[in-house]
N, C-alpha and C positions, 0 to 999 in steps of 0.2 A: 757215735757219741750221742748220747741222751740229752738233752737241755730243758735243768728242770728248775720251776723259778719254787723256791724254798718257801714260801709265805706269799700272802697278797699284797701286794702294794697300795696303800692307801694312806700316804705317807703325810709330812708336813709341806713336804713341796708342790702340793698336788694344785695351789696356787699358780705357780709358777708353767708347769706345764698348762695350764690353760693359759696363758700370755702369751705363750711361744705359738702357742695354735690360733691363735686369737689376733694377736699381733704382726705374725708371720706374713700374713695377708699382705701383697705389695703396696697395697694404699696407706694402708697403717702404719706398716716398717719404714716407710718414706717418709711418715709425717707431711702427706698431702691434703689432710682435711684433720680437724680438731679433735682430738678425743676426748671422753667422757669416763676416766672410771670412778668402778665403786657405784654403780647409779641401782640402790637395792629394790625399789620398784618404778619408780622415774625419776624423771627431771626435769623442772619446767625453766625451759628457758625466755626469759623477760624481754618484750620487744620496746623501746622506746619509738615516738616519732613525734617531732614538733614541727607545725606551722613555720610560716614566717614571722621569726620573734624580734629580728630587729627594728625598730620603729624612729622617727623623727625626734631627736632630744629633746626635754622640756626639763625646768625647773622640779616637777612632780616626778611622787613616782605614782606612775599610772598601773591601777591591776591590769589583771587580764590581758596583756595585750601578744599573749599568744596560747597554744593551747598544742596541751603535752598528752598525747594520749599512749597507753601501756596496755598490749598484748602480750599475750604469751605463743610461746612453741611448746610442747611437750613430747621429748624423747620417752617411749616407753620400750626400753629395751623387751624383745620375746625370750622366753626358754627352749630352750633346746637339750636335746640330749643325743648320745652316742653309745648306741649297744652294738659292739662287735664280738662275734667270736670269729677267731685265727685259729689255723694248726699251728703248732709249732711247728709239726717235721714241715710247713713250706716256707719258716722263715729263717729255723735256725740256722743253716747253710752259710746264707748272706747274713749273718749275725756273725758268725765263725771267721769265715774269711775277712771280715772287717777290723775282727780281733786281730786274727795274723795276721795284718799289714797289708792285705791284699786291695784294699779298698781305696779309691782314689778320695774318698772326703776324707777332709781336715778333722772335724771333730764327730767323735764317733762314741755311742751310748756304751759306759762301762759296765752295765749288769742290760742280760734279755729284756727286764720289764722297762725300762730305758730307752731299749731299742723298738720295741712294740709300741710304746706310747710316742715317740716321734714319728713314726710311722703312720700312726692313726691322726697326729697333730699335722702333719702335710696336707691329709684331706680335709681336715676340720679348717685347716688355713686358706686351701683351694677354692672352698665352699664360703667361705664367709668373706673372700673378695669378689665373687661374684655375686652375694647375695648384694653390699653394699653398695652395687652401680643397678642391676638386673633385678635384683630378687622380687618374689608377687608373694605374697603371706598368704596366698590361699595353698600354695603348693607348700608339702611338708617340707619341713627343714630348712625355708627359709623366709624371711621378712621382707615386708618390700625395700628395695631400694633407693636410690634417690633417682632414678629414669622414670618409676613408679608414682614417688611424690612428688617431681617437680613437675609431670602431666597431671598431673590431679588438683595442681596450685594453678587458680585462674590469676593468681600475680604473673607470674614468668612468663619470661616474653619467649615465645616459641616461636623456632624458625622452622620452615618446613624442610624437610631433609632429602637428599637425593642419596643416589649411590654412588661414594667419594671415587675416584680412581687420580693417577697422578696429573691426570689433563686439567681435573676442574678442582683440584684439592686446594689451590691457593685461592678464588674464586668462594670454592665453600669455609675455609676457612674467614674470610674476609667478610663475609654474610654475619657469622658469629661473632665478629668483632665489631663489625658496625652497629649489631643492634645491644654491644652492651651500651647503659645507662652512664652518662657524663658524669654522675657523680662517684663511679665505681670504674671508670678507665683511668688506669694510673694509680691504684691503688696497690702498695707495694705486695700484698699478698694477692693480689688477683691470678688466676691461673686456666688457662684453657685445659680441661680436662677431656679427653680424647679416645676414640676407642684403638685396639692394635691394627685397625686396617688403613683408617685414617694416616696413624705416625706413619706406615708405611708409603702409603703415596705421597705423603709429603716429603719424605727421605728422599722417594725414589724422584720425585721431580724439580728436589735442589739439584739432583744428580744429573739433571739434563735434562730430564723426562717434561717440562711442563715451560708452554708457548713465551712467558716470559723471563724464563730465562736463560735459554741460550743452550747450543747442543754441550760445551765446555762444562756445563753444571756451575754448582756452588764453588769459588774460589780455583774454579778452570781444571779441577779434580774429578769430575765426571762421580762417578758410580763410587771414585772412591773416599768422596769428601766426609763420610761420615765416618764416624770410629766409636759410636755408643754413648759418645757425651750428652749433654743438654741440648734438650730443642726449644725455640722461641719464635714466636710467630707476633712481626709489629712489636716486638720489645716484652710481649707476653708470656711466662713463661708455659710451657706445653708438658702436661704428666701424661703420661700413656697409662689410662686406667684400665688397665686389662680384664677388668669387670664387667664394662662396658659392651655391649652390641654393636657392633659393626654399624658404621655410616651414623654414629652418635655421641653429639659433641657437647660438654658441658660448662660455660664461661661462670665463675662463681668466686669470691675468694676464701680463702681455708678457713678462715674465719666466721664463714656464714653455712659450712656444712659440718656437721657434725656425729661422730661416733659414739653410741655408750656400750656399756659392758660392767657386768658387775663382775669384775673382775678378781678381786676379794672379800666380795660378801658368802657369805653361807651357802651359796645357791652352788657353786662351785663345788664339782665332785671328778674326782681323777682315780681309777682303779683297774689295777690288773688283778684279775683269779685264776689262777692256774686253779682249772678243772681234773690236774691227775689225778691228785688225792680226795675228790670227792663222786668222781662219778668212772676214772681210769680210763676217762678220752685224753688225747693227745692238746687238745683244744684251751687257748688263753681266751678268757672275755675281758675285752674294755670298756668300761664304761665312765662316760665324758658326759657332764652338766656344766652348761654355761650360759649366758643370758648375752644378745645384740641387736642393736638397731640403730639407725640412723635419723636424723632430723634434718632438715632446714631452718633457717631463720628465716629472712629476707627473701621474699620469692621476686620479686620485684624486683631486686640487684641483681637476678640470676636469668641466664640465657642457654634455652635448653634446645639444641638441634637433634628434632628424632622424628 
């Protein structure tokens, strides 16, 4: 059986597929840090900070008696783009058998250029959650991250990092929380943001694994106290940023990091070309335009172990 897509795709949804690719990213899909769309060449975000303004009552009113001063942040999302060429004969197979029921996912693309473009939007989602913890803008195809900008902010209070295992992971975790800032502990959106090696020693050493707490583990359950819910550490909640480097932990609230993306401006471009009928190769190309980057506000509020 031949699989030919009848026209290009370059549709009115072409919006939308860049969301899914865009969004898909597990920091974003969680709504772990703020997002920005729509941002068509930046965004400048407004810093306030006042002095000590409350002062000894009087009859007057006295000026000046504190002093407001206003910076800025500025998110400048980057461009990007995506040129792939596919064969077909190595996707239609698993496009076919998806069709007939063969395929364990739930929801599954109703025409090829559907199933090609989510295909390609898995990588673009792969890529753009690692750029927003990891990413250095000098390497193509990606921006720096915030591991990036919050080394590069002489605000942030950096801890020095060691190599977490489950012996010293409460210990290291404890480091990051002591040196968050008193007027940012306790704030209901505060979040330890974590890499995947870290969650795991700390799993494994509620599980038993670590000196104070006992061979029993977490709730006398050993290894199998966990089941995939929420983690919290000191009342904190814990996101596993999977973006993240290994033995790299970052205390910050969702509120003070930031996402943009011009996610429906003009910049956006989504297209499949079936090359049969213009050159009679086998071969689809995609081609993906989309604009991201990240920001901080407050470096100061933010605690960065790496």
């Amino acid at each position: 059986m031949s699989v030919s897509l009848t026209s290009s795709y370059n549709g009115e949804f072409s919006g939308k597929f860049i969301a899914s690719a865009l969004l898909s990213a597990s920091t974003l899909d969680s709504g772990a840090i703020s997002i920005l769309p729509n941002v068509k060449f930046k965004s400048v975000i407004q810093k306030g900070a006042t002095d000590d303004i409350v002062k000894d009552a009087s009859c007057d009113f006295v000026t000046n008696q504190g002093t407001l001063t206003l910076t800025e942040a500025v998110l400048q999302p980057e461009e990007f783009q995506v040129n792939l060429e596919l064969c077909k004969k190595d996707l239609h197979n698993s496009w076919q058998a998806a069709q007939m029921g063969y395929s364990s996912f739930d929801n599954l693309a109703p025409s090829f250029a559907e199933f090609v473009i989510a295909h390609v939007a898995a990588k673009v989602a792969d890529r753009t959650e690692k750029n927003i913890w990891s990413g250095a803008t000098a390497t193509s195809g990606q921006f720096d991250g915030f591991t990036a900008k919050l080394t590069a902010d002489t605000d942030v209070i950096d801890v020095t990092a060691g190599t977490v295992t489950a012996a010293n992971v409460i210990a290291e975790l404890g480091k990051v929380v002591d040196a968050i800032p008193t007027a940012v502990y306790g704030q209901e959106d505060l979040t330890l943001y974590v890499s995947s090696n870290v969650a795991r020693a700390y799993i494994r050493a509620l599980g038993g694994f670590a000196a104070t707490i006992g061979a029993n583990g977490s709730d006398n359950k050993g290894t199998q106290w966990y089941n995939g819910g929420e983690l919290s550490f000191d009342g904190i909640n814990i996101f596993v940023a999977k973006g993240l480097a290994d033995n790299t932990m970052v205390a910050a609230q969702k509120s003070n990091l930031y996402f943009g993306t011009g996610l429906l401006n003009d910049q956006n471009e989504v297209k499949v070309i079936d090359m049969s009928d213009i050159d009679g190769s086998q071969n689809v190309r995609v081609i993906m335009r989309f604009t991201a980057g990240v920001q901080h506000v407050f470096g100061g509020d933010i605690v960065l172990y790496s």
